[in-house]
C-alpha positions as CSV (number, residue, x, y, z in Angstrom):
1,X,-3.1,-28.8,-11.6
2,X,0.3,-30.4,-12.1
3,X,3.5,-29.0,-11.1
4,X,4.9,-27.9,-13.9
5,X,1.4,-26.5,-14.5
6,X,1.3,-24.5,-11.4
7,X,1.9,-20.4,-11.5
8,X,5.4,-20.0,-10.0
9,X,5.8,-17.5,-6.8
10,X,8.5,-15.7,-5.7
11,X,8.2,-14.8,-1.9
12,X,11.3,-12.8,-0.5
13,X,11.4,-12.9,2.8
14,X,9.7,-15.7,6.1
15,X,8.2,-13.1,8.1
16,X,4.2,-12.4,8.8
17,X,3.4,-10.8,5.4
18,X,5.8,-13.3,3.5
19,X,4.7,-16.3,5.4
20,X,0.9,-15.8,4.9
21,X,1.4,-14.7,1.0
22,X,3.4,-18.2,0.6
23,X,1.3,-20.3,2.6
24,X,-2.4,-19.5,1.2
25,X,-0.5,-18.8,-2.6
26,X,0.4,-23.0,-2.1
27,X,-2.8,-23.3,-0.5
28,X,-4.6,-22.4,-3.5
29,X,-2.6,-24.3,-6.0
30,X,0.6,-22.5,-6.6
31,X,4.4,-23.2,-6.1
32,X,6.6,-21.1,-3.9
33,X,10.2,-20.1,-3.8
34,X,11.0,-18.5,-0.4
35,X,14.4,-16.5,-0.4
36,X,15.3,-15.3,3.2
37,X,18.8,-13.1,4.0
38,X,19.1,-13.9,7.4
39,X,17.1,-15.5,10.0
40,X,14.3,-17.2,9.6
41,X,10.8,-15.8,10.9
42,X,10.8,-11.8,10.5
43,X,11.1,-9.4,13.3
44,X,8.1,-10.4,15.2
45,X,9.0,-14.0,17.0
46,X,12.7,-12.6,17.0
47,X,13.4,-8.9,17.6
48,X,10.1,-7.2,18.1
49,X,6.3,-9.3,19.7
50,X,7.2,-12.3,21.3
51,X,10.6,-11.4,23.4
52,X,9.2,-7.6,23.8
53,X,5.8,-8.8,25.2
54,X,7.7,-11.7,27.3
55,X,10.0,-9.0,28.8
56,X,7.1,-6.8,29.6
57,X,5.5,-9.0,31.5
58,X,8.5,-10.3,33.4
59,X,8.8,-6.5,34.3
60,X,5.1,-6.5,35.3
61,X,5.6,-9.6,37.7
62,X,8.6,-7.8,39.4
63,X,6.8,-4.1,39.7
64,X,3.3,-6.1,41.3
65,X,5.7,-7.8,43.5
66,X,7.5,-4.3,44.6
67,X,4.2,-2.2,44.9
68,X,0.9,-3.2,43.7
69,X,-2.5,-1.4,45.5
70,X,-3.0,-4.2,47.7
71,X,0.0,-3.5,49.6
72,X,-2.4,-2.6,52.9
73,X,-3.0,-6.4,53.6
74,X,-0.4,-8.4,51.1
75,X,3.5,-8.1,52.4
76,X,5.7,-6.3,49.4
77,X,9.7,-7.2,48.9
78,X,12.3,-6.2,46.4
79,X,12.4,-8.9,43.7
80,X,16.0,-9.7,42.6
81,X,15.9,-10.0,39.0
82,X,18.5,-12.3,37.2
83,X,18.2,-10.8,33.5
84,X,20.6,-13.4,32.3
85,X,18.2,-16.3,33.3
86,X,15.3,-14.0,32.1
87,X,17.1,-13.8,28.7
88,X,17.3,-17.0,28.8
89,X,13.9,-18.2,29.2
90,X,12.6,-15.3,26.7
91,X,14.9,-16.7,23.9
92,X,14.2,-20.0,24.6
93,X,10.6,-19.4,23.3
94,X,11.9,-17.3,20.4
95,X,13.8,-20.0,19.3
96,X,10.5,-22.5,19.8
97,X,8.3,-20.5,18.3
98,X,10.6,-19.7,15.5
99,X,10.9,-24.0,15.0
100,X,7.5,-24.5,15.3
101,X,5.7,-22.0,13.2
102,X,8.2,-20.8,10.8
103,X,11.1,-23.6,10.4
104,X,8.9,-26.4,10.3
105,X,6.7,-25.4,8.2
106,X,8.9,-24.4,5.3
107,X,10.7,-28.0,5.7
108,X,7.3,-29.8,5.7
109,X,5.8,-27.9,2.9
110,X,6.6,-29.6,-0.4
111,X,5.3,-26.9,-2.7
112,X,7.4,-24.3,-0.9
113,X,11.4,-24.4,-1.8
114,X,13.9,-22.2,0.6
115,X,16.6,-20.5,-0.2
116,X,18.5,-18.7,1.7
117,X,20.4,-16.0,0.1
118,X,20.0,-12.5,-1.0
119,X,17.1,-11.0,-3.7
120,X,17.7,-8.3,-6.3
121,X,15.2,-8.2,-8.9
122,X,17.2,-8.2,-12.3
123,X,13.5,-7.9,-14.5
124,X,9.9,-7.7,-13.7
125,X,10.1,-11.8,-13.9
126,X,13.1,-12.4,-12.7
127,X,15.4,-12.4,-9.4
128,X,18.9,-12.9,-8.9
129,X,19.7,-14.6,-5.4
130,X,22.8,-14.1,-3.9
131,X,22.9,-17.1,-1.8
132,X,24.9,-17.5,1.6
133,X,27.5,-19.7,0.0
134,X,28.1,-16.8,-2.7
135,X,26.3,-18.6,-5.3
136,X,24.4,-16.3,-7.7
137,X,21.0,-17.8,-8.6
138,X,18.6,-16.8,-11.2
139,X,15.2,-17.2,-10.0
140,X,12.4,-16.8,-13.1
141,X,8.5,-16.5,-12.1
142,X,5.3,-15.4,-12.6
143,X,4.1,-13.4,-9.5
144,X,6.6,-11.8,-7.0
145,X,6.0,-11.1,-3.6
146,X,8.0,-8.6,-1.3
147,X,7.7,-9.2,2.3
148,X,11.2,-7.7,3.4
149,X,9.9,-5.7,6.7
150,X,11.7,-3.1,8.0
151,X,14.4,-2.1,10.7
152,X,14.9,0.5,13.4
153,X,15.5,4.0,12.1
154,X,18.2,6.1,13.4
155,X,18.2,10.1,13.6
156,X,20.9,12.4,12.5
157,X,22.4,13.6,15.5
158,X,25.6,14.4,15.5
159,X,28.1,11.5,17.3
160,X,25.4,9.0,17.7
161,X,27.1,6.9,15.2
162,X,30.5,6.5,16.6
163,X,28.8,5.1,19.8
164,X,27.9,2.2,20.9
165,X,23.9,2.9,21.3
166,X,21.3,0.7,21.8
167,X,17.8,0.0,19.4
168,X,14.8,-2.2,20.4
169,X,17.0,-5.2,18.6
170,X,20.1,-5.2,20.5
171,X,18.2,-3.8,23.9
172,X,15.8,-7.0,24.0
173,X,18.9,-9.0,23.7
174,X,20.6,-6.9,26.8
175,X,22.4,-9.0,29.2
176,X,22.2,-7.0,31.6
177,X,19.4,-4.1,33.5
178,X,21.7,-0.7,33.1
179,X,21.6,1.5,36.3
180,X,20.4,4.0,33.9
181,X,19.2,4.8,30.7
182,X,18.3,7.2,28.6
183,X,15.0,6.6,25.8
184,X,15.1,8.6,22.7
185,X,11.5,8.6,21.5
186,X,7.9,8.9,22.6
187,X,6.2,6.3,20.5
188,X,5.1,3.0,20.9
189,X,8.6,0.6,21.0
190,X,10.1,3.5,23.2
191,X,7.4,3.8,25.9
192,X,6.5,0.1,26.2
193,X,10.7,-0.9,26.4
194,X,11.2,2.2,28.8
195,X,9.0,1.1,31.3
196,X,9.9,-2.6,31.1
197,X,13.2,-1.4,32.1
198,X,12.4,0.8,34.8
199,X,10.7,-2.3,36.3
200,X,13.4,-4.6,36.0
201,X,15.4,-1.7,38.1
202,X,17.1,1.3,35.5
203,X,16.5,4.5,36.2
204,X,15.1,5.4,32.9
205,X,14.6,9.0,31.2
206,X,12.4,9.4,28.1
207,X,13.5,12.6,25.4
208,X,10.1,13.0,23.6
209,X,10.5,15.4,20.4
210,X,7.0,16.8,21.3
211,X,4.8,14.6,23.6
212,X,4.0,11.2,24.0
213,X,2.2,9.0,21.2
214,X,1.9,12.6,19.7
215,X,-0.3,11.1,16.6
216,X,-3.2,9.7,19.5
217,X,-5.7,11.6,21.4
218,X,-3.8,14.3,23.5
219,X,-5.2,13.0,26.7
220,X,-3.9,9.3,26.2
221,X,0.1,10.3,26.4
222,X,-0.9,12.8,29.0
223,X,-2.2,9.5,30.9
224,X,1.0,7.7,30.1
225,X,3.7,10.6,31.3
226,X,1.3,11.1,34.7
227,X,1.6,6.9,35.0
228,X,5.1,7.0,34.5
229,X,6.2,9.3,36.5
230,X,4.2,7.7,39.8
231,X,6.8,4.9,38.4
232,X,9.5,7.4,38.4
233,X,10.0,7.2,35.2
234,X,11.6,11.0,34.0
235,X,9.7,11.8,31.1
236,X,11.2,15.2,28.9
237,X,8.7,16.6,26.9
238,X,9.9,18.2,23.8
239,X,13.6,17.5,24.3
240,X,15.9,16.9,21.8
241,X,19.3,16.1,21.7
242,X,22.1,18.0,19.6
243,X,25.2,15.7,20.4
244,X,26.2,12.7,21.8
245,X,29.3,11.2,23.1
246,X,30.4,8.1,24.7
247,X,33.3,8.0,27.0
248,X,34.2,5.6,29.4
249,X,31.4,3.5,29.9
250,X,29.2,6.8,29.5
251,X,26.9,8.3,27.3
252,X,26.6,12.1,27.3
253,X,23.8,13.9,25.4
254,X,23.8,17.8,25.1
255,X,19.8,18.4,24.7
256,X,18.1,21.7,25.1
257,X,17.4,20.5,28.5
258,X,20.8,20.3,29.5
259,X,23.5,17.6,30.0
260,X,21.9,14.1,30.5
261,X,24.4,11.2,31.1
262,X,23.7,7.4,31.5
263,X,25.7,4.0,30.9
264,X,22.9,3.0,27.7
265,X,21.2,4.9,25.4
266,X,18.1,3.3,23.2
267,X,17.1,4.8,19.9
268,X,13.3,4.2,19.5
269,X,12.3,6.9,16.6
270,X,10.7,4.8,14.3
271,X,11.5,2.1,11.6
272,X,12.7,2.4,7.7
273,X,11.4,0.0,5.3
274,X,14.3,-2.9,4.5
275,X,14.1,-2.2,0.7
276,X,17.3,-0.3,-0.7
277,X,18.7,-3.4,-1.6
278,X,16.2,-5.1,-3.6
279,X,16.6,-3.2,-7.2
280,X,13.2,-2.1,-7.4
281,X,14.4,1.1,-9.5
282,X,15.7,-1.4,-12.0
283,X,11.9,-2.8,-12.3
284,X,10.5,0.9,-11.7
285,X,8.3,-0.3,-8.0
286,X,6.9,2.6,-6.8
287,X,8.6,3.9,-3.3
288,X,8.0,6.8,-0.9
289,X,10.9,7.5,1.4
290,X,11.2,3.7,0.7
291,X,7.9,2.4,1.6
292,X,6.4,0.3,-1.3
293,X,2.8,1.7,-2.6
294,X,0.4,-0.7,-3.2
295,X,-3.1,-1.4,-3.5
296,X,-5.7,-2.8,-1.5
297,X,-4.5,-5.6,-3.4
298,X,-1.6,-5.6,-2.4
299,X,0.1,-4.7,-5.9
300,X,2.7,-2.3,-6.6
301,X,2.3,0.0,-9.8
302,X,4.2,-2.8,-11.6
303,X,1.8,-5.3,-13.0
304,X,2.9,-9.0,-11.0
305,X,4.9,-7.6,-8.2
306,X,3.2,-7.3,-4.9
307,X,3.9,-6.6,-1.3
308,X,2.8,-6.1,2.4
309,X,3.9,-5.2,5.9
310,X,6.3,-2.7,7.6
311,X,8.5,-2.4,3.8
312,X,5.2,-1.2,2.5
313,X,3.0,2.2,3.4
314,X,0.7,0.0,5.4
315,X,0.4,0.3,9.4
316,X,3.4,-1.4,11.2
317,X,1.5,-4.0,13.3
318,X,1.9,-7.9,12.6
319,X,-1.6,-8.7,12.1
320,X,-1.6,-6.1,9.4
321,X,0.9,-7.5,7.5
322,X,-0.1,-11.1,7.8
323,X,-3.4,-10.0,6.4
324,X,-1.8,-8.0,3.9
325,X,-0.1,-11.2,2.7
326,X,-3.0,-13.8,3.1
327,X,-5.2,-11.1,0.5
328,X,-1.7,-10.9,-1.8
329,X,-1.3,-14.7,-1.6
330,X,-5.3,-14.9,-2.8
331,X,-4.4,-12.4,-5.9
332,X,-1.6,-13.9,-7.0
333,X,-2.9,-16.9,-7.4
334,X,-5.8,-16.1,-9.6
335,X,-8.6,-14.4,-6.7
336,X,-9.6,-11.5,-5.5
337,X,-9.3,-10.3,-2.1
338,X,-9.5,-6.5,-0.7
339,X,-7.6,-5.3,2.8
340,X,-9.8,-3.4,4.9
341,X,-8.1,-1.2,7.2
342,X,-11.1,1.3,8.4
343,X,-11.3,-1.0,11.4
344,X,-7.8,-1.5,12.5
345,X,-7.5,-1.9,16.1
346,X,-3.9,-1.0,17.5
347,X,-2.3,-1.9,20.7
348,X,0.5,0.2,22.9
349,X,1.8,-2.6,25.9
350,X,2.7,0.1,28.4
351,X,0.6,-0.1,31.6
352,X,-1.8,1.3,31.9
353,X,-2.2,-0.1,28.1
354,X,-3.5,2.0,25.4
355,X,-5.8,0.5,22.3
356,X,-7.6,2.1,19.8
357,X,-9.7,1.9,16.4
358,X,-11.0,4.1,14.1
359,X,-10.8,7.8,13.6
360,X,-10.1,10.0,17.3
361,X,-12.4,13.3,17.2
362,X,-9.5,15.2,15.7
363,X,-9.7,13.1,12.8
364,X,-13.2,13.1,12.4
365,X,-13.6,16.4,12.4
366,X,-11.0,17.3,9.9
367,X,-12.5,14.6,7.6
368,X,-15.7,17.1,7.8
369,X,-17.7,14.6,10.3
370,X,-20.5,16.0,12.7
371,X,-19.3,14.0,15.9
372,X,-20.7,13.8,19.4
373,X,-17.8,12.0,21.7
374,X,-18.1,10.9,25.3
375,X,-15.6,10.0,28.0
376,X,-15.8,7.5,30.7
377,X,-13.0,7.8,33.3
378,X,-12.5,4.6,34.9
379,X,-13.7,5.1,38.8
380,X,-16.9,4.7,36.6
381,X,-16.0,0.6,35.5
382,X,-17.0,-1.7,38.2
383,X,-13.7,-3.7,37.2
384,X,-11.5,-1.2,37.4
385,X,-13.0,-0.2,41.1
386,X,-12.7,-3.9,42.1
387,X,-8.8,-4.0,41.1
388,X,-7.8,-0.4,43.2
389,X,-6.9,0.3,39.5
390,X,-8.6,3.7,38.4
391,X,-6.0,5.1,35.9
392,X,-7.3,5.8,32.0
393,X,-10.4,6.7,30.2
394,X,-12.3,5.5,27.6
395,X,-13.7,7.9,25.0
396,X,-16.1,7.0,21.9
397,X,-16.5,9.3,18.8
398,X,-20.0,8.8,17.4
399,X,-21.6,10.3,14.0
400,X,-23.6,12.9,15.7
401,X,-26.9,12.2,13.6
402,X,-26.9,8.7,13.1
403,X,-25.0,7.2,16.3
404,X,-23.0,5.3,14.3
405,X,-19.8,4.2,16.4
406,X,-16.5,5.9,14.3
407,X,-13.9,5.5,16.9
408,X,-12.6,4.2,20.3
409,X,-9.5,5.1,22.3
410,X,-9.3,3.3,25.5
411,X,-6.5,3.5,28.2
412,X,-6.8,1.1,30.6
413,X,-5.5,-1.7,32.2
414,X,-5.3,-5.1,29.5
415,X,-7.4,-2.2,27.6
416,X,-5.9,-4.5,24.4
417,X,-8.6,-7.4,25.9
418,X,-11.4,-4.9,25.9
419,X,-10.7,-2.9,22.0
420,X,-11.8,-6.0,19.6
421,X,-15.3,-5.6,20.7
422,X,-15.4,-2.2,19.8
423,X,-13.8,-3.2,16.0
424,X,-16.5,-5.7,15.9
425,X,-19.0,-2.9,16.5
426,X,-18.0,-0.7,13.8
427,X,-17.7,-3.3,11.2
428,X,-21.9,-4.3,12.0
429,X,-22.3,-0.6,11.8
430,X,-24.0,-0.4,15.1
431,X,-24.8,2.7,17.2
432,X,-23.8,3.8,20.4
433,X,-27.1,3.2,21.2
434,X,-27.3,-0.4,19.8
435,X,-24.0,-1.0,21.9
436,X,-25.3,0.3,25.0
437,X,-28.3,-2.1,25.1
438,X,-26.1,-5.0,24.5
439,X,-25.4,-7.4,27.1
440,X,-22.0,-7.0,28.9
441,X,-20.7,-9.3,31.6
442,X,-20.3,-7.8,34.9
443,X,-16.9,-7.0,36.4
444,X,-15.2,-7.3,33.3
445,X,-13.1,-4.4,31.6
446,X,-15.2,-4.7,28.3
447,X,-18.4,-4.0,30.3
448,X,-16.8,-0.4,30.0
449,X,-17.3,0.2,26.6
450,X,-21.1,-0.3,27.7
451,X,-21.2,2.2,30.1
452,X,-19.2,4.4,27.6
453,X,-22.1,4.4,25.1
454,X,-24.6,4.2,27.8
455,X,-23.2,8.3,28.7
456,X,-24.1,9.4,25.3
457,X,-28.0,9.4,26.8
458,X,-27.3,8.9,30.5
459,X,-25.8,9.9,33.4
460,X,-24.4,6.5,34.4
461,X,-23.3,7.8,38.0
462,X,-26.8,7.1,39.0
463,X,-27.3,3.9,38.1
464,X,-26.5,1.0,40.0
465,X,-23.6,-1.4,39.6
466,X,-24.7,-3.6,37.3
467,X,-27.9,-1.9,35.5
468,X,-28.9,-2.7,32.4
């Protein structure tokens, strides 16, 4: 097919879901117009995976090298940390991955054209693109794709916005460690940056609105809060705050626990869909407190116009969307490709970690399953005996009749290495059964999804280390 013969793609925005549509749509035959507002690459290689994962480790290395449970025989010290050089090396592979995987590929790509500018759509075939020069371009084509993410949300408290508060953006960017800081939020972004800090030397306190990673099982933010405070970490169960204030280098909260003062404050309450801007009332795209409904598809009620990741109502994880778009690149370009989600495997980076998949018992039950579950605490896992590293569970929900393996919520140490086996299990359909007469190597964490099934017909206290 020709050029000029090829069906025309509008892709707006370059991060995971945008990327993916435009890269498989050319891949199959079509030609691309990217339109991006700002920076090139989406949230995850700049504001949200790759510096959040590369400061959380960096925290890790300095809280192994203040305590760690080998400290009997191995000497301990106080790291110093230098957050400026820290930032430094962390942006550094921003910026590389960002060249590599993003910039590069747009340049080299000779069916993709960028622009960079701003999208509004002016008709269900058209865009106009605002571009950075103040150039308004009309942009015609035959398939549209919205890949515009999302942003951190902020709450309605009173104050908050005449201060100078922090969100995951601007706190992964931090020059500096604060002497103290205050977490708003008991999810994901707010647990996993809360503890990075502690480790790299805040005194951090956490205001959860109920508890902690309140839509999981109960039991794995109970895990979390016991872990964090050994850290001494100050974790405020439903607390909220009223007011804040900011004077003199100082942020003061009035919350239903009292006064709480400290020199930052992070906002981690979740994220709003980046689509106000786009005019998608003018083309009548279907949006529920701004998330864009689509198919599994990926098209919106508006015949042509598709979309995937954190803008739409889909989960908020990077693999999501970039599967979301490789399936919306496939449509748009003549196939036909579903996105499966009832196998979705999800990934919290505190420590110990926390990664799931599937339905907890809660969820099973209220979707009118018969369920048999089973814990495993960890001084049960060779590996976790072997590291002086007993903290977490692992719990399986099971169809009660048939076996069949429905869910798995694991919290564990590197627990994210351990949960894709478990996703590959429920997509064969196996058993808990079938799982626990699988061969697991020894003295690995995975081997304790093994001895997790193995409980649902034995008592695996009495068997030996490595029995079969």
């Amino acid at each position: 097919m020709s050029e000029a013969q090829a069906i025309h793609i509008a892709v707006i925005g370059t991060g995971g879901a945008a990327m993916a549509a435009a890269l498989k749509a050319t891949e199959r035959g079509a030609r691309v117009t990217v339109i991006e507002r700002a920076t090139l690459g989406g949230t995850c290689v700049n504001t949200g995976c790759v510096p959040s994962k590369t400061m959380i480790r960096a925290a890790k290395i300095a809280h192994l090298r203040r305590q760690s449970p080998f400290d009997e025989g191995i000497d301990v010290w106080a790291p110093t940390v230098d957050r400026g050089k820290l930032l430094e090396q962390q942006q550094g592979l921003v910026e590389a991955l960002r060249e590599a995987k993003y910039a590069s590929i747009l340049r080299d790509n000779p069916a993709i054209t960028l622009i960079q500018g701003t999208a509004q759509f002016v008709t269900a075939n058209a865009l106009d693109v605002t571009t950075t020069e103040g150039e308004v371009r009309r942009i015609k084509f035959d398939r549209a794709f919205i890949g515009t993410g999302a942003r951190p949300a902020i709450p309605p408290i009173a104050g908050l916005a005449d201060t100078p508060y922090l969100t995951s953006t601007s706190a992964l960017s931090l020059s500096i460690i604060p002497e103290r800081l205050l977490v708003i939020g008991g999810s994901a972004v707010a647990l996993e940056l809360a503890q990075a800090f502690a480790r790299l030397g805040s005194h951090v306190t956490i205001l959860a609105r109920s508890r902690l990673l309140s839509r999981d099982d109960p039991a794995v933010g109970d895990v979390i809060r016991k872990a964090f405070e050994q850290e001494g970490i100050r974790v405020l169960l439903r607390t909220q705050a009223s007011r804040v204030d900011y004077a003199d280098g100082e942020f003061i909260l009035d919350t239903n626990a009292g006064e709480l003062r400290a020199e930052q404050l992070l906002i981690a309450t979740g994220r709003t869909p980046n689509t106000e801007r786009l005019g998608l009332e003018q083309i009548g795209v279907k949006t529920v407190r701004g998330a864009i409904q689509v198919d599994g598809r990926m098209q919106t009620n508006v015949p042509g116009i598709y979309a995937a990741g954190d803008c739409t109502d889909h989960p908020q994880f990077v693999y999501v969307a970039a599967a979301g778009g490789s399936r919306a690149g496939v449509n748009m370009s003549g196939g036909d490709a579903l996105l499966d989600l009832s196998a979705m495997p999800a990934v919290i980076f505190t420590d110990p970690q926390v990664a799931t998949v599937g339905l907890t018992e809660e969820q099973a039950t209220t979707q009118g399953l018969q369920v048999d579950t089973r814990v495993l605490s960890l001084d049960s896992v060779p590996r976790a005996l072997v590291n002086f590293d007993t903290q977490g569970f692992i719990k399986m929900v099971a169809e009660q009749d048939s076996g069949r393996l429905l869910g798995v919520q694991a919290v564990a140490a590197e627990a994210g290495e351990l949960i894709q086996t478990a996703v590959m299990v429920m997509r064969a359909n196996m058993t808990v059964q079938e799982m626990a007469e699988e061969l697991f190597p020894y003295l690995t964490m995975v081997e304790g999804l093994k001895l997790c099934a193995q409980t649902f017909t034995t008592d695996v206290t009495q068997l030996s280390c490595c029995a079969g």
